[in-house]
C-alpha positions in Angstrom: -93.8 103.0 171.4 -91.8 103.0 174.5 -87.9 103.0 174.4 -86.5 99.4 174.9 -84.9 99.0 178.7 -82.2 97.7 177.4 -80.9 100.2 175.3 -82.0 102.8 178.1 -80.0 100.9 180.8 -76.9 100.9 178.1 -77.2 104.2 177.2 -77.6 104.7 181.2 -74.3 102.9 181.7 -72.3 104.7 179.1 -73.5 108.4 180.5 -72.0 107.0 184.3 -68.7 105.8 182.1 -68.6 108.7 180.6 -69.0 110.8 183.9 -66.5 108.4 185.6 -63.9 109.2 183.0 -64.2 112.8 183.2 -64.1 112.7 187.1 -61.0 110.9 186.6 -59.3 113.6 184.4 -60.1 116.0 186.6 -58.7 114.6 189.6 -55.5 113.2 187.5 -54.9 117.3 186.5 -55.8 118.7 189.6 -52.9 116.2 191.3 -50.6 117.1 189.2 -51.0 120.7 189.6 -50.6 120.6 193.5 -47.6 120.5 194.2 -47.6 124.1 192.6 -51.1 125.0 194.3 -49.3 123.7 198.2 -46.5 125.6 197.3 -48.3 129.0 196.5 -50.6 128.0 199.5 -47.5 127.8 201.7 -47.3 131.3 202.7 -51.0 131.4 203.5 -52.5 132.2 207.6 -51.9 128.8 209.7 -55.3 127.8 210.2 -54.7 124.2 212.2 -52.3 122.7 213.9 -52.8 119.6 215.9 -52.5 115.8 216.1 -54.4 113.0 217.9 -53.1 112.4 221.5 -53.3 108.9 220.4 -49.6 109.4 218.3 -47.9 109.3 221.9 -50.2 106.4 223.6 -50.2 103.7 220.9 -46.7 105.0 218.7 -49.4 106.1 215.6 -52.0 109.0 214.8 -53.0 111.9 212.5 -51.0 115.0 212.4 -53.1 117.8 210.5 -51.8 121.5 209.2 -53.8 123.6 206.8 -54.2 127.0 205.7 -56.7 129.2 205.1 -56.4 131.1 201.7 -57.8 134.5 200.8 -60.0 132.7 198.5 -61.8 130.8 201.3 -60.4 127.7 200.6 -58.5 126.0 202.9 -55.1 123.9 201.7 -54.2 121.0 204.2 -52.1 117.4 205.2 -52.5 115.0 207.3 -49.6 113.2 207.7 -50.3 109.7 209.3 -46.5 109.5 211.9 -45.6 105.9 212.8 -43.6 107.0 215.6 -42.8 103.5 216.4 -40.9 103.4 213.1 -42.3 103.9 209.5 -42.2 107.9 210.4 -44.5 109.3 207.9 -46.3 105.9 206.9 -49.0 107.9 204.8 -50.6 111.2 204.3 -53.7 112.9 202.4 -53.6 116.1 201.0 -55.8 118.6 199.0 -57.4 122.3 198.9 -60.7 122.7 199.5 -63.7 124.9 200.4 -64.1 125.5 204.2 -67.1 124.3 204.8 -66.0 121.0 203.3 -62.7 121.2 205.6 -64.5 121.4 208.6 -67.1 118.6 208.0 -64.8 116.0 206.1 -61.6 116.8 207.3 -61.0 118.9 210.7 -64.2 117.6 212.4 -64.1 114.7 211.4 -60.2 114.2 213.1 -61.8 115.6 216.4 -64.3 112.5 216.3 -61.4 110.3 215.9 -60.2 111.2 219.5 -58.4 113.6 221.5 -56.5 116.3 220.0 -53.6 118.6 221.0 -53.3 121.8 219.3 -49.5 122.9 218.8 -47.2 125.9 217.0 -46.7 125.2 213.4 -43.1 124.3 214.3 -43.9 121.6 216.7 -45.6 119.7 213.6 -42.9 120.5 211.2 -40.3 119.5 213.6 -42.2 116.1 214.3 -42.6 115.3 210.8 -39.6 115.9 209.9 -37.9 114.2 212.9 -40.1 111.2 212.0 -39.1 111.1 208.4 -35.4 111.0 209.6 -35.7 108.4 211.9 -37.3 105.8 209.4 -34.9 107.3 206.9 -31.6 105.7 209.6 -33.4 102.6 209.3 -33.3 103.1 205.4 -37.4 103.1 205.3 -38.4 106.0 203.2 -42.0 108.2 203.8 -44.5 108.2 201.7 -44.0 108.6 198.0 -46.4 111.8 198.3 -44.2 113.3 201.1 -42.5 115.4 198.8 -45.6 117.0 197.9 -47.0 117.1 201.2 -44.1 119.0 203.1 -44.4 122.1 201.0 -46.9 123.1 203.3 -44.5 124.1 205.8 -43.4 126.6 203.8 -40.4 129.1 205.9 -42.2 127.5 209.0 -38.8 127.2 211.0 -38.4 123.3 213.1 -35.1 124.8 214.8 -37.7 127.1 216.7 -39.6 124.2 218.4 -37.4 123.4 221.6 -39.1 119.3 221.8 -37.4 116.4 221.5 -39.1 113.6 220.5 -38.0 110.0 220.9 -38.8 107.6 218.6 -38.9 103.5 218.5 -40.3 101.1 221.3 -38.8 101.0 224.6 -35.3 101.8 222.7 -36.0 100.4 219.2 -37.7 100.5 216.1 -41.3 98.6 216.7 -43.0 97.3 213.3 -46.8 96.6 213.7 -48.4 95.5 210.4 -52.0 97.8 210.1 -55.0 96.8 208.0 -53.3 97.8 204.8 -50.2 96.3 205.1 -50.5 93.9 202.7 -47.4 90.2 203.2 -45.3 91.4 200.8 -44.7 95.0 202.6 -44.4 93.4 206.0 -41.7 91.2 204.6 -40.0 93.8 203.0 -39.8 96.2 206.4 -38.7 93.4 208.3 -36.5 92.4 206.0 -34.7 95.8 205.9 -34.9 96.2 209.7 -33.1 92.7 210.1 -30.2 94.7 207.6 -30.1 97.7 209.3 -30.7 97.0 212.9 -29.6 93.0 213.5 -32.1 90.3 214.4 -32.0 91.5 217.9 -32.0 95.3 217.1 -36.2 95.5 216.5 -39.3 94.6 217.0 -42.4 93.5 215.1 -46.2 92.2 215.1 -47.6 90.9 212.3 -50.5 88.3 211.5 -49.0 85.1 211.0 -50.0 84.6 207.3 -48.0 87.9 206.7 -44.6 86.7 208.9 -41.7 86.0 206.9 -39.7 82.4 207.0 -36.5 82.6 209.5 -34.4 82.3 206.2 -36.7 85.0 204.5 -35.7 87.2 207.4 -31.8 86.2 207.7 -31.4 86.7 204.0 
């Protein structure tokens, strides 16, 4: 007598829960232990160092460092710099094999666009300049920044001689991306109208994501 498709398709279903759950726990531990895992990895040979040429044409890009470790793995972040304003808008960090960090991560940045390959304290320095400069317009990084700059380890930003400028044509420029849900745009724009003055900034936004005059003068 054959087993009954339905209790094989549930039994099916609670083996992909199952798996689904334990995929989650191990990603949930593995997060919380990185911060000690970047931190030991910190001190580890620069292995990249580079961002896409696009940061300086349209004010946003990738900015990728990573390590190798004696273990073959390779520890990295990619910070995504709003140079325009947000500084570091977002970032992705991890440790993985190398083979996988050349396929998923540093080839797949070269297929994104042109990249320019600087000293370790040219990224820190622009990261960290970046953060700042969002930070005067009280518009913090990413919550995951604090995780993300232990990279840099005693990499020293005094030694990079660049000076980057920041904003639009003289001031902070808001663009709204694909994940910059009404509520956020609001929010920034609210907070540059604060800090900067209705005349002090700049932004672009979709109209069903702009903010009412007295939203924006609140």
């Amino acid at each position: 007598m054959g087993i009954d498709p339905r209790k094989r398709q549930k039994k099916l279903e609670k083996q992909k829960a199952k798996k689904k759950a334990e995929q989650k726990e191990i990603a949930r531990r593995e997060s919380q232990g990185m911060p000690v895992r970047l931190a030991a990895a910190s001190g580890a040979p620069i292995l990249h160092c580079c961002y896409l040429k696009a940061l300086w044409e349209v004010g946003i890009g990738n900015v990728l460092i990573s390590r190798q470790l004696s273990s073959g793995n390779v520890a990295f972040v990619v910070f995504l710099v709003d140079a325009y304003c947000l500084g570091v808008k977002d970032l992705f960090l991890n440790i993985l094999p190398r083979a996988v960090y050349d396929k998923k991560i540093y080839d797949h940045l070269l297929g994104r666009g042109p990249v320019q390959h600087v000293k370790p304290e040219y990224i820190r320095k622009l990261v960290e300049d970046a953060v700042e400069y969002a930070r005067a317009l009280d518009l913090p990084p990413h919550a995951d920044y604090r995780v993300g700059k232990l990279i840099f380890g005693d990499i020293s930003a005094a030694a990079c001689p660049e000076h980057f400028e920041f904003g639009k044509n003289g001031k902070p420029f808001f663009f709204a991306g694909p994940h910059d849900h009404a509520a956020r745009c609001r929010e920034i724009i609210h907070t540059l109208n604060r800090v900067c003055g209705p005349d002090g900034f700049h932004f672009a936004v979709p109209l069903d994501e702009l903010p009412d005059a007295d939203e924006i003068e609140a």
